[in-house]
N, C-alpha and C positions, 0 to 999 in steps of 0.2 A: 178824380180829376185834379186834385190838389196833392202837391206831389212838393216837397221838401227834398235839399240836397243841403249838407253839411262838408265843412272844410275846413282846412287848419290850424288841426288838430296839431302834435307832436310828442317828441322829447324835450321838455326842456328842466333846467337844471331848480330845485329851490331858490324861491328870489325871482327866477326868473319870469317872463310875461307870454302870454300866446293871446291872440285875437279870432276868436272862431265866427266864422259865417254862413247862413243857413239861406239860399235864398231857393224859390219857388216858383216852381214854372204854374202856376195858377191865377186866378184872376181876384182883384177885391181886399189884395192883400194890405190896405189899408185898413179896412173892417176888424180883422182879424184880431183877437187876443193870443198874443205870443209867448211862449213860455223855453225855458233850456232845463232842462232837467239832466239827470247824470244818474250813471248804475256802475259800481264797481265790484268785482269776482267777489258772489257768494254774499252780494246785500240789496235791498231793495233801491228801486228807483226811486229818488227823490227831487226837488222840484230846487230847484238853485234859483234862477229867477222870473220873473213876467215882469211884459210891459203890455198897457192898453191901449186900443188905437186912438187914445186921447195920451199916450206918452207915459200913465203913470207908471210908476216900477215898484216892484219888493223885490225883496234879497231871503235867502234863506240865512239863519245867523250866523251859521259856518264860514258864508263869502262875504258877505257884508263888511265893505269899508275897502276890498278887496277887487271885484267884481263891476262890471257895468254894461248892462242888457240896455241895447239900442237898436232904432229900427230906423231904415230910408225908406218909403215906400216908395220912393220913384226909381229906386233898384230890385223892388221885391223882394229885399234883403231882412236878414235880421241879424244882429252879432252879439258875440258877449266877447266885452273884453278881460281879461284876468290877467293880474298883476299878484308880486307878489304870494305866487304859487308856489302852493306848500305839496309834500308827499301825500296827504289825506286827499289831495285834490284828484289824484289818478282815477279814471274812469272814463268811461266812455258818454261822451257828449250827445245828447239829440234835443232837436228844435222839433215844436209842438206847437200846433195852430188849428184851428178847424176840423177839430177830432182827428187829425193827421202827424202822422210822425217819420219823420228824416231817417237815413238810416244808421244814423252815427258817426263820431269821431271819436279815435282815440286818443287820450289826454294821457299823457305818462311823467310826472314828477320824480326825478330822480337823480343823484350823483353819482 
């Protein structure tokens, strides 16, 4: 019944920024501990960031300083912003909540 949609994924060049957004046609989504993870061809999923619905955050050390997972619950939303995007960053985006997963976006770093 909790059901993620992801957006705003792209192309964009090294250096450059994207703002991706995940929001949820479910209920309680202030409750929720939120996560973005990323999987790129031929490597495992790993966990880029969380925030708690008390607002805390971590970073994986790869995005860190880089990176900034934020959440409005009066949109049902969650985002990460990335700045600063490098070629290692290329992968497919999903937001993670409530044992549920979005169906992705693709992120593509490139010149």
């Amino acid at each position: 019944q909790v059901q993620f949609v992801e957006s705003g994924g792209g192309l964009v060049q090294p250096g450059g920024s994207l703002r991706l957004s995940c929001v949820t046609s479910g209920t309680f989504f202030d409750t929720y501990l939120m996560a973005w993870y990323r999987q790129a061809p031929g490597k495992q999923r790993e966990r880029v960031a969380l925030i708690t619905s008390g607002y805390t955050t971590n970073y994986a050390d790869s995005v860190k300083g880089r990176f900034t997972i934020s959440r409005d619950n009066a949109k049902n939303t969650l985002y990460l912003q990335m700045n600063s995007l490098k070629p290692e960053d290329t992968a497919v985006y999903y937001c993670n909540g409530a044992g549920r997963w979005g169906q992705g976006t693709q992120v593509t770093v490139s010149s």
